[in-house]
N, C-alpha and C positions, 0 to 999 in steps of 0.2 A: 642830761645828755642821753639821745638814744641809741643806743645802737642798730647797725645794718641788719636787718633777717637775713640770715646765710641759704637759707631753703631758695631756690629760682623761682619766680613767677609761674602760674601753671602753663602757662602760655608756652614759656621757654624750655620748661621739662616735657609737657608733650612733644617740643620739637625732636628732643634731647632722644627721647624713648625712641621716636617712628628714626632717626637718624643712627640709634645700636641696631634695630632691631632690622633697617634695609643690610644696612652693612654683616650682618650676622648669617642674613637670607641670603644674601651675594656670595658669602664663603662656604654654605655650607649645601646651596642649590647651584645646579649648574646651568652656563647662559641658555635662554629659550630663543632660537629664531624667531623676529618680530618682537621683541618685548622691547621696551624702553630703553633706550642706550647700551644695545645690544650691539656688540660689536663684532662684525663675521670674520672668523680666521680659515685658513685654506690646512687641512692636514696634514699636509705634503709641502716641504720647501723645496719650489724650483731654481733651480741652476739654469736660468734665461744663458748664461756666457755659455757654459758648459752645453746645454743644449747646444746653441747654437755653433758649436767649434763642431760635434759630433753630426751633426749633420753635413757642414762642411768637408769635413773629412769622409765623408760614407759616400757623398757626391763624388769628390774628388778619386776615393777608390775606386770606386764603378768605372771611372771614364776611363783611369789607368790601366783596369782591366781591357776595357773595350778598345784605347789605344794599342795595347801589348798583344793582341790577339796573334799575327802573324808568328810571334816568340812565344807565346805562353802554351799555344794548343798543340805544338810539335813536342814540346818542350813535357806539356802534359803526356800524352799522349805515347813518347819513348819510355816514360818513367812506367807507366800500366804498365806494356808492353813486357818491359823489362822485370817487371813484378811480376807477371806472370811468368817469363820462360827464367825466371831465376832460380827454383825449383829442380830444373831439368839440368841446368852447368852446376848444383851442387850436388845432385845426384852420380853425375859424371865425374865430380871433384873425388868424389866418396869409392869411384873405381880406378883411383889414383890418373886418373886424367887431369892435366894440367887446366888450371882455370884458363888461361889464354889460349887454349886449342878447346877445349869443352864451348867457349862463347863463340869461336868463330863455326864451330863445328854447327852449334844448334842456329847464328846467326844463316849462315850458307845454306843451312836444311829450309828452314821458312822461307828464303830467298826460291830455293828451286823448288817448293811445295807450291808457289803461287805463280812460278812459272809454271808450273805443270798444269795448272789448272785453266791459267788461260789458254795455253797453248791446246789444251784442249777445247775448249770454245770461241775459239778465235774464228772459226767457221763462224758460227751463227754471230759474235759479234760483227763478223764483216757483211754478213747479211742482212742484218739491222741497219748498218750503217749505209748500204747501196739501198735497201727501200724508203732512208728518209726520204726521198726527190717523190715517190710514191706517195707515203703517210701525208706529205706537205700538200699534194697536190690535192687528197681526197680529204682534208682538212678544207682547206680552200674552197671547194667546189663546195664542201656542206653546209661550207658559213657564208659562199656568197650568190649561191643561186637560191631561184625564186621560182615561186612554182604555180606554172600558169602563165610566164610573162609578166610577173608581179615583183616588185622589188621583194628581196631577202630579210627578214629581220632586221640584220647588223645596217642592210643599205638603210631601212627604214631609220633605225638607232639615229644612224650616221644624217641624214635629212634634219631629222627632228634639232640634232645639236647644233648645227648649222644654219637653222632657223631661231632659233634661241639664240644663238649668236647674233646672227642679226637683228634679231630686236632690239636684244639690253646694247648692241651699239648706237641703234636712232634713237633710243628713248630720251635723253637728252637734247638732241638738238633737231628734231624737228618732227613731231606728233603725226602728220601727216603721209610720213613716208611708212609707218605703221600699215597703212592703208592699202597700200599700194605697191606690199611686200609680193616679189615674183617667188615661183616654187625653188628651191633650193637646186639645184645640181645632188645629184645620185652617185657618193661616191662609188669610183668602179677600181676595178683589178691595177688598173692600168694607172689611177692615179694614188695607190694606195705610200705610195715612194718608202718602201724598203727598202733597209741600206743591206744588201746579203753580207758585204765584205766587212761592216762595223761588225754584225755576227760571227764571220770567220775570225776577227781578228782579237773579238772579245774571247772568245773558246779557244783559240790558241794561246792565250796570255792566263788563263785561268790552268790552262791544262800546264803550262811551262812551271808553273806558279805552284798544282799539284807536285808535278816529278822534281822539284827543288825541296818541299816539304818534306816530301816522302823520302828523299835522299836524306836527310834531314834528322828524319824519325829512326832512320836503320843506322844507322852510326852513332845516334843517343844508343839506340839500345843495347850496342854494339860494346861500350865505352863501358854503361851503367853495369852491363855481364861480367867483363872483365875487372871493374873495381869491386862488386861484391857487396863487404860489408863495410868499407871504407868508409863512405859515407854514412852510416850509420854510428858507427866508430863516434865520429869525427861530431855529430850534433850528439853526442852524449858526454865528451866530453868539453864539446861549448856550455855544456848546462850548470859550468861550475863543479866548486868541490863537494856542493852538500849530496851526501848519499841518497839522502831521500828525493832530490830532483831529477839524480842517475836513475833510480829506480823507475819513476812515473813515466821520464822519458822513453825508455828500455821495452814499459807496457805500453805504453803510445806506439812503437814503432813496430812494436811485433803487433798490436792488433791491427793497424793499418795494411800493414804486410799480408795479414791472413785473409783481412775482408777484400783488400782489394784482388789477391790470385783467387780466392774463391767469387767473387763477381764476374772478372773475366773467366774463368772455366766455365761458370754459368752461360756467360755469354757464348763462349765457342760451344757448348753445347747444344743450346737452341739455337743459335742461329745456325748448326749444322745439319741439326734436326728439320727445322723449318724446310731450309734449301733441299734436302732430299726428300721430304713431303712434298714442294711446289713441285719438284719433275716429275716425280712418281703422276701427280694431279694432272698437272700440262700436258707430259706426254700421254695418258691416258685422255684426255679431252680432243689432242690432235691439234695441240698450239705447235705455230713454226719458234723453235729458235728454243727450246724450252728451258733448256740448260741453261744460256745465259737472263735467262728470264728467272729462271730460279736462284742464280747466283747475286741479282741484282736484288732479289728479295731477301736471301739471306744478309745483305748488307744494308736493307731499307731497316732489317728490323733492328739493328741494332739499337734505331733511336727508339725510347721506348713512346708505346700512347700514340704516338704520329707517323713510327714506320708502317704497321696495318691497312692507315689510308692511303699511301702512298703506295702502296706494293697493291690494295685492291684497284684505287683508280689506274696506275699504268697497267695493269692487266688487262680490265675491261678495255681501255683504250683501243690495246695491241687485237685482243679479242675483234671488235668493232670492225677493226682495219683488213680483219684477217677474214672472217667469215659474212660480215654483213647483216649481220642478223642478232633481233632482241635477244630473243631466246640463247645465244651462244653468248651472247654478255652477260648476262645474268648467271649462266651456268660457271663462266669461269672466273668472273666477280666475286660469285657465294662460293664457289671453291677457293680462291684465296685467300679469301676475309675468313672464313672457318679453319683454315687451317691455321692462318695468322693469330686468329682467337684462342685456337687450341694451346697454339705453343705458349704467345704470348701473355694471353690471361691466366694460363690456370699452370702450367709448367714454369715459365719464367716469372710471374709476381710469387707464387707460391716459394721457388727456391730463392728472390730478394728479399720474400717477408726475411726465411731462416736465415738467411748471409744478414742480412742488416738490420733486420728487427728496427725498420722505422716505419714512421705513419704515413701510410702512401698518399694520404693530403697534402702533408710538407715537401715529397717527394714529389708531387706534383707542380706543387706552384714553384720550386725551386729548378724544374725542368723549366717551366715556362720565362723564369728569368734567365737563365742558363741558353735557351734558345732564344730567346729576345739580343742575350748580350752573343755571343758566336756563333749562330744559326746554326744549322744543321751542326756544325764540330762540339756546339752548346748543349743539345741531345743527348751526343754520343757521351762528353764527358761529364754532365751535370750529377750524373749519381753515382760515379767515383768520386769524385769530390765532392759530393754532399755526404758521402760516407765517413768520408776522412777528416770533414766538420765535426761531425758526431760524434767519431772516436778521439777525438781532441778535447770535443766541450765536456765527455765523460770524464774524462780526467783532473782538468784544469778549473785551478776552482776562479769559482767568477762566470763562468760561461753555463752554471746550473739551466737556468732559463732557454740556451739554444737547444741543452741536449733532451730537454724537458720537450721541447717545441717538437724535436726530429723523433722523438721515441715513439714508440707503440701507446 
């Protein structure tokens, strides 16, 4: 009887060996891109649901924003306000002045500070307002006369897309008439069909629209004076029992407090600064109306980045209208844009660096959604409120990455 050889065939130990020894190379090398039954893993596990709820939601913010606009920008805008002059009713608190007579006192004073100011320029704005019929008409006459007897640019414009119009209408249905296209009709003055009264009726409804906000904004700020620290109070102690989120909260609200009265003090500084520069400039140049030309600059610059061009182009404009001449537009253009630069660039970014110590990249692109989602009101408040992001994402842990973004 023989027995079986216990040893394997060579055949079936070689497989045996190449079969530890792949498995051995598997455990102890790691997968190569491209190699044989390599299989690619991603390092990152994405949340497809979770993404997509968060985007949802960021959509849906933004519209709520841009829906709320009429509530949110008054609403904003008393709360600054009231940051700021709240300073002045606790100073007055502190001379044993009653909180409810200190806010109507300092309300009543801003009240008659900015009567005063118009009622001081109410001349020259009434004079602006009886030369529009002028401005319009020396408008008119530059965009639609021709010279020589020659149609005008704009008529020309105006020919060309009227001919283009009639093309891409026969092209369809019948080749021929291409051919045999007559010259277009020149639009003129007369059939230009301005509706003036849809203008009166849109600028009456926008201006009703102001003195309802603005009524609006003075009785927030009015309210916000007399409650104090009430509200302050009251979200610290929504924050729960734990000590430590009384705390965070506490330094959340005073630093918000601090950057935002020291932003607006920034602001009423340069833009005081500015305005008594542009008259100083204007009335020395021999512009009509210089005052209110300066007052409207000191309020153009409030937006930052885009008030500059707005305060040089109506200038040059006014300039244009007034004297006639290159030379006196360009004089009082590079006089406004220089002075706008001065303040602007190096007085007003220098004392936002110190107030807010952020990166004027982020501070940019966040004006630009800020003006995309409130226009002009978007400006004015995009970097309060990008302020009071940053002093929050400092704080609050999870939001490392925003305050990372808005930092220096």
């Amino acid at each position: 009887m023989k027995l079986a050889d216990p040893s394997p065939p060579p055949a079936a130990s070689a497989q045996g060996s190449v079969a530890v020894a792949v498995a051995a190379a598997s455990a102890t090398a790691p997968d190569e891109p491209g190699a044989p039954g390599h299989s690619f893993k991603f390092p990152l596990h994405v949340n497809a649901r979770g993404m997509a709820i968060g985007i949802v939601a960021t959509v849906a913010f933004v519209w709520a924003l841009q829906w709320s606009e009429k509530f949110l920008v008054p609403l904003l805008l008393g709360v600054f306000i009231a940051y700021t002059l709240s300073p002045v009713v606790a100073w007055l608190e502190r001379w044993h002045v009653k909180r409810a007579i200190g806010a109507t006192l300092v309300t009543v004073a801003i009240l008659v500070a900015l009567a005063g100011v118009l009622y001081r320029v109410q001349g020259e704005i009434v004079n602006i307002i009886d030369e529009l019929p002028t401005i319009t008409h020396k408008v008119t006459k530059l965009l639609t006369d021709g010279n020589g007897g020659q149609p005008s640019t704009i008529q020309q414009m105006q020919a060309a897309a009227s001919e283009i119009e009639r093309a891409t209408a026969n092209v369809g249905s019948d080749g021929t008439r291409l051919a045999r296209r007559t010259p277009a009709p020149i639009a003129g003055a007369a059939g230009s069909g301005i509706k003036v009264m849809d203008w009166v009726l849109a600028g009456s409804m926008g201006l009703v629209t102001f003195v309802s906000q603005a009524t609006m904004v003075v009785f927030l700020v009015f309210f916000l004076l007399l409650a104090g620290d009430t509200f302050k109070r009251k979200l610290v102690k929504l924050t729960g029992p734990s000590l430590t989120r009384k705390k965070v909260t506490v330094h959340i609200l005073d630093d918000i407090n601090t950057s935002i009265q020291a932003y607006m003090f920034m602001l009423l500084i340069t833009n005081g600064l500015l305005a008594l520069l542009m008259w100083l400039a204007l009335s020395a140049i021999g512009l009509e109306n210089a005052g209110a030309w300066a007052i409207f600059s000191g309020l153009m610059h409030i937006m930052p980045y885009f008030g500059p061009l707005l305060i040089t182009a109506a200038t040059g404009m006014v300039a244009f209208m007034q004297f006639e001449s290159l030379r006196m537009v360009l004089l009082v253009a590079g006089a406004s844009l220089a002075i706008a630069t001065l303040v602007g660039t190096v007085v007003a970014t220098w004392m936002t660096g110190r107030i807010a110590r952020m990166n004027p990249a982020a501070v940019f692109v966040s004006l630009l959604f800020w003006g995309w989602l409130w226009g002009m009101w978007g400006l004015l408040l995009g970097v309060p409120v990008v302020v009071i992001v940053k002093v929050v994402a400092e704080r609050v842990e999870g939001w490392e990455v925003v305050a990372e973004l808005l930092g220096e």
